[in-house]
N, C-alpha and C positions, 0 to 999 in steps of 0.2 A: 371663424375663431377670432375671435378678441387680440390684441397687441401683448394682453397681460396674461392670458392663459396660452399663448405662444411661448411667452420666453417662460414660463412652465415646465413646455413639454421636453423632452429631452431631443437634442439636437441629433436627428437619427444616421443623416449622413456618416458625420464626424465619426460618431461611433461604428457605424460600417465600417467605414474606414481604417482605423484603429484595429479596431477587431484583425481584418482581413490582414493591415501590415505585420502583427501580433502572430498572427497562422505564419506568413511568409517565412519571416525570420526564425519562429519555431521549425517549420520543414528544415531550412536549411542549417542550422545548428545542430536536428538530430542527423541529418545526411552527413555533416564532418566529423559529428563526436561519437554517433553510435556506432559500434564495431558489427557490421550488419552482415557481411561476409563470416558465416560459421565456421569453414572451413578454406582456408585463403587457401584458390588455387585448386580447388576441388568440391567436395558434394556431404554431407555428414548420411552415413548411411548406420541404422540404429540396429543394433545386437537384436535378433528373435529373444522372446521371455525365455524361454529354456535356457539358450545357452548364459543366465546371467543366473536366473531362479529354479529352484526346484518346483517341482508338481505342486508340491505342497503347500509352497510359500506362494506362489500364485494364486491358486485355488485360494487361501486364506486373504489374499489382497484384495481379491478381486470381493469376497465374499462378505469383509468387511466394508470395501466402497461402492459394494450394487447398493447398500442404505445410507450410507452416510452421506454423496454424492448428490442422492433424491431431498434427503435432507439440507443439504447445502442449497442445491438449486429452488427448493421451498422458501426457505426463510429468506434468499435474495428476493424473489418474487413477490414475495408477502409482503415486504420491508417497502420496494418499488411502486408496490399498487397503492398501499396504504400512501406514500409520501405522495402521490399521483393525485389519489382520491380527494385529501387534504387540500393539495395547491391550486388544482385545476376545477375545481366546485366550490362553492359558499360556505360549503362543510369546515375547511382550516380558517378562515377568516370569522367565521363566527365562533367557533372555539376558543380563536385567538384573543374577541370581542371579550369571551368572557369571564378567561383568565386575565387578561391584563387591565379590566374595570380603566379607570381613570388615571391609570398609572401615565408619570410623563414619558416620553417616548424613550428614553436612557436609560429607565428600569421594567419599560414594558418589553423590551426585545429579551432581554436573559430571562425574564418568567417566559414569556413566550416560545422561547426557542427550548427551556427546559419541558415545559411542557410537552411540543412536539416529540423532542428527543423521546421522551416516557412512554409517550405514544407507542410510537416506532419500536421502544427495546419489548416492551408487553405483550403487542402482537406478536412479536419473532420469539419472546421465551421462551411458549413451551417447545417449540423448535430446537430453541438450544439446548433445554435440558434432556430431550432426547438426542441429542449427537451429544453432550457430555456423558451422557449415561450407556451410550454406545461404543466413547471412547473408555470407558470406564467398564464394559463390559470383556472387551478384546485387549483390557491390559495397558490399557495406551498414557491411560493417567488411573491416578492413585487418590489422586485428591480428591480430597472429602468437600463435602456440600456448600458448608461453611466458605471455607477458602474459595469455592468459585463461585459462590454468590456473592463474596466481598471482591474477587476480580471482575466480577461484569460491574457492581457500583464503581469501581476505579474509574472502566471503561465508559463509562457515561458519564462521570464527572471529566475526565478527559475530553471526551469529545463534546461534553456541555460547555467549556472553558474556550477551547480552538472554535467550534461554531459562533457562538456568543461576539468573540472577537472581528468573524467572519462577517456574522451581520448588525455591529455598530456597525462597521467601517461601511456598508453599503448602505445603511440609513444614514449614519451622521454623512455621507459627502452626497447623498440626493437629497436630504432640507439643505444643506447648504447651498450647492450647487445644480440644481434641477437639468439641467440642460447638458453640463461637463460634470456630472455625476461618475459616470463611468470610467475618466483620466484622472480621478480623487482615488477613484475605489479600486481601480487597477494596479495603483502605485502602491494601496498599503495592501493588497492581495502577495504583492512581490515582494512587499516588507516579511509579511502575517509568512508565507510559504519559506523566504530562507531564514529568517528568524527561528521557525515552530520545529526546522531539519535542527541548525545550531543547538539550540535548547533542549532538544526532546532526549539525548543522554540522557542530561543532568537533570532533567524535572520531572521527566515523565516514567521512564525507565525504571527510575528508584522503586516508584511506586509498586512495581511488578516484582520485580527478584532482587537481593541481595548480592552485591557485587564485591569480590576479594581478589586480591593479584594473585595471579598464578604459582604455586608455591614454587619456592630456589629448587634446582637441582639439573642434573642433566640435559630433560627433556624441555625447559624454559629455555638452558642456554642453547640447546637446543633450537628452539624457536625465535631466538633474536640471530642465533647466525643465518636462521634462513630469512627475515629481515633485512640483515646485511646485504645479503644476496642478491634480493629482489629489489633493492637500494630504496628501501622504506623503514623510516627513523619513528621507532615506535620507543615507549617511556616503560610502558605495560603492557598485559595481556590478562584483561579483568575475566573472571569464572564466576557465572554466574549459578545461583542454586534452584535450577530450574529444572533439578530429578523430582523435584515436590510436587511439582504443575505435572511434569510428561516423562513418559518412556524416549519420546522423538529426541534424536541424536542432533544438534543444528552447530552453528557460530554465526556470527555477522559481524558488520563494519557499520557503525549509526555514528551521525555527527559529520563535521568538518571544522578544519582549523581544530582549535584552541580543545573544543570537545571530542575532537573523535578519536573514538575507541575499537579497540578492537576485543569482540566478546567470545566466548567460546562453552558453551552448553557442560556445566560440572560431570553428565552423566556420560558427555562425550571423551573426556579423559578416561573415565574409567572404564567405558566398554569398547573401546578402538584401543587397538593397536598402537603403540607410538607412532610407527611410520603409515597409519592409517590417518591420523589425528593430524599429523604434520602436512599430510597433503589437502585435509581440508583448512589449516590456516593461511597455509600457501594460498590458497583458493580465497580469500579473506585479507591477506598483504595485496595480492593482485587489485582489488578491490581498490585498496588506499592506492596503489602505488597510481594506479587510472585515474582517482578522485572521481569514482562511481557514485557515491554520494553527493559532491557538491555537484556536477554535472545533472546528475539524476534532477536534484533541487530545482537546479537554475532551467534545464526546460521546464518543470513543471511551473514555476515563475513564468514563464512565457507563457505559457499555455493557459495560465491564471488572466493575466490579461485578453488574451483572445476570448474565454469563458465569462471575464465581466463584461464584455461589449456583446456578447449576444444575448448574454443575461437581464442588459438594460434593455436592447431591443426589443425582448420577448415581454418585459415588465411594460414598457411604454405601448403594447399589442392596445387597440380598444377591446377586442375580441375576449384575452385573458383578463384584463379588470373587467369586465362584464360577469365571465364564469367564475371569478374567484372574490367577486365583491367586493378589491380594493382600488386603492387610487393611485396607483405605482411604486416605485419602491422605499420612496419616503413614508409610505402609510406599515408602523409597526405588525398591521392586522396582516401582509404581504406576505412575512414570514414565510407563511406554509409555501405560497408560492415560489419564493426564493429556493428551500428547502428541495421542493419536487422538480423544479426546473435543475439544480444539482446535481440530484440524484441521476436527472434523464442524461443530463451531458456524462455522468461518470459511465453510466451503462455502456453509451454510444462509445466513448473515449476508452474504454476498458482492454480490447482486443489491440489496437497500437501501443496502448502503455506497457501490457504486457507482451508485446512484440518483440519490445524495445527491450524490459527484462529480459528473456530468454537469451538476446545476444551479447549481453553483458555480462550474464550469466556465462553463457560458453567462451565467452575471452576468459575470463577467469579460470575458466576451466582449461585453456590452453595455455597457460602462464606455469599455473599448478606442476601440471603434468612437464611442463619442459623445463623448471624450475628443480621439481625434483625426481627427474628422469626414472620414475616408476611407473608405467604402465597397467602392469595388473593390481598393486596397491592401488591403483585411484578406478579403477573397477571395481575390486573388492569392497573400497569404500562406499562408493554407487551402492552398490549390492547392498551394504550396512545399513545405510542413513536410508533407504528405502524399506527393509524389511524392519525397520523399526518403526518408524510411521506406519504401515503397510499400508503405503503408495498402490496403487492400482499401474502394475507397470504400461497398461495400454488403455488409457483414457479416450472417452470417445472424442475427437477432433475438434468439432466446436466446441464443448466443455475446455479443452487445453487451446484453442487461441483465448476466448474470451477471459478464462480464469488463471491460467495456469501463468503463473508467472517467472518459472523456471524449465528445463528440457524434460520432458521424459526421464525416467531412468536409462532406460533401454537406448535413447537419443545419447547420452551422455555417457555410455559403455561401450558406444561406438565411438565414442569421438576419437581414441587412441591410434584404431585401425586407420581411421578416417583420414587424421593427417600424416600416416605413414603413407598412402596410396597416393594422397596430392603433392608428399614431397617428391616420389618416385617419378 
């Protein structure tokens, strides 16, 4: 190898290196910050379906998720091969070849990457139009054709925007940098990740539902004394009008600093109970009061760096520019391979991330509940927010590590009992 096609190649050590100190410091930041003990001082032992559900509303759970499920597992699969297919064959680079003609390389990645994107949503559509049409069969949504064909273009201008940003920043720092590509493109991965948390409130959010403060009365002041309580300083509590998308009961906490909000599902007000509703905001301040959100962010920032140093290792392979007929990750035509190698680390990455939800999820849930010393209200709730979705209260085990990115119903019906037996 030549002196000048050396300093070319990317200096593979470093980035080993990199990578692996990137993994260290993520293990030991989710070891201090995530709450991984469910039940401190005991075991979480989860309610049988009967004693939560009726015959009935089982039978109908289960009987809506024996397809919907198949259906989901489908279109992840179909999405995964296709991006596979794309990256790791000649197949995405000559597509890429002939979408982006002679474009300079700064306007061939966003046709390029729109491209793929199209790809990828076309194959999975009819997929999706049947589980809308399924959700839309069992009552789950109302909304018309229209509205969710102009939500899935949101969703792909969304995601055509965040990618695009994704891969300049992996092109523009390997033509600059060939060799230290990966400590370019690592730095703005941890920019792009808590920037797109910050921002995605206010830019992206809008786009989906219409947002209003919670109207004066009672049950608001209501919900700032329990605020007080949990000693989290909120402005607002935005209601979202999200009866129009779905029957599903939900709230969240999106944002940090300066944007974060705490949101709360319009349909949720009106089909909960007051003190049904109050224990899931409760569940939602816990949230803030953690800074589940900015933590949440800041390891996936970690973990963004570890993900571009293996990222460049795999680009720099001889083996993968052979089968994907580029020239590493400064060649725009890479795309697809960038793309599929993503995809494969998310796959891989999926069961810890959601690991990691679940017990974040159940701190919250133990805040709630001790917050506002109801027991069977934050059961009944269970019960609610799941017979409205209809949740499959017993999902098969590996479907719920790899996807499930919250407890069981039945998990979280127990959890009342659960830490009455560990305080005993």
């Amino acid at each position: 190898m030549t002196e000048r096609a050396d300093r070319a190649r990317l200096a593979r050590r470093p980035a080993a290196i990199t990578g692996l100190v990137a993994a260290i410091v993520l293990a030991a930041a989710a070891a201090v910050l995530v709450p991984w003990d469910w039940v401190p001082g005991g075991d979480l032992e989860p309610l049988a379906a009967t004693e939560v559900f009726t015959r009935a509303e089982i039978a109908r759970a289960e009987e809506y998720s024996s397809v919907r499920r198949y259906l989901g597992w489908a279109s992840y699969a179909v999405s995964l091969l296709v991006a596979l297919t794309l990256g790791l064959t000649a197949a995405g680079s000559r597509l890429l070849h002939r979408a982006q003609g002679r474009l300079r390389w700064w306007l061939a990645v966003p046709v390029g990457t729109l491209v793929l994107l199209m790809v990828g949503r076309l194959v999975t559509l009819p997929l999706s139009v049947m589980i809308h049409q399924r959700n839309r069969d069992y009552a789950l949504s109302d909304q018309a054709w229209t509205g969710w064909f102009l939500d899935v273009a949101r969703s792909v201008l969304v995601s055509w925007v965040l990618t695009t940003l994704l891969l300049l920043a992996v092109v523009a720092a390997a033509r600059r940098s060939p060799r230290y590509w990966f400590a370019w493109a690592g730095g703005m991965a941890v920019l792009l990740t808590l920037g797109a948390s910050f921002l995605y409130p206010v830019l992206v959010e809008p786009l989906f539902n219409r947002f209003t403060p919670m109207q004066a009365g009672p049950f608001k002041a209501s919900v700032f004394a329990l605020a007080e309580r949990q000693g989290v300083r909120i402005d607002e509590v935005l209601v979202a009008d999200a009866s129009r998308r779905t029957t599903t009961l939900n709230a969240y906490v999106s944002g940090f600093g300066s944007t974060r909000r705490v949101v709360v599902y319009d349909n949720l007000l009106a089909d909960l109970p007051p003190g049904q509703a109050r224990v899931v905001i409760s569940h939602e301040l816990a949230h803030t009061e953690n800074q589940d959100v900015l933590v949440g962010t800041s390891l996936g920032a970690l973990g963004s760096v570890s993900g571009v140093c293996a990222l460049a290792l795999a680009l720099d392979a001889r083996w993968l520019q052979r089968r994907s007929g580029t020239e590493g990750a400064a060649d725009p035509t890479a795309l697809a391979a960038v793309l599929a190698l993503v995809a494969l680390g998310a796959a891989v990455s999926s069961p810890l991330q959601n690991t990691i939800s679940r017990a974040v999820e159940v701190r919250a849930d133990r805040e709630s509940i001790a917050v506002t010393g109801s027991e069977d209200r934050f059961i009944e709730m269970q019960r609610e927010l799941s017979t409205s979705a209809l949740n499959d209260p017993t999902p098969p085990a590996w479907s719920q590590l790899w996807f499930g990115s919250h407890p069981t119903a039945l998990q979280r019906a127990g959890l009342p009992a659960s830490l009455r037996r560990a305080a005993q």
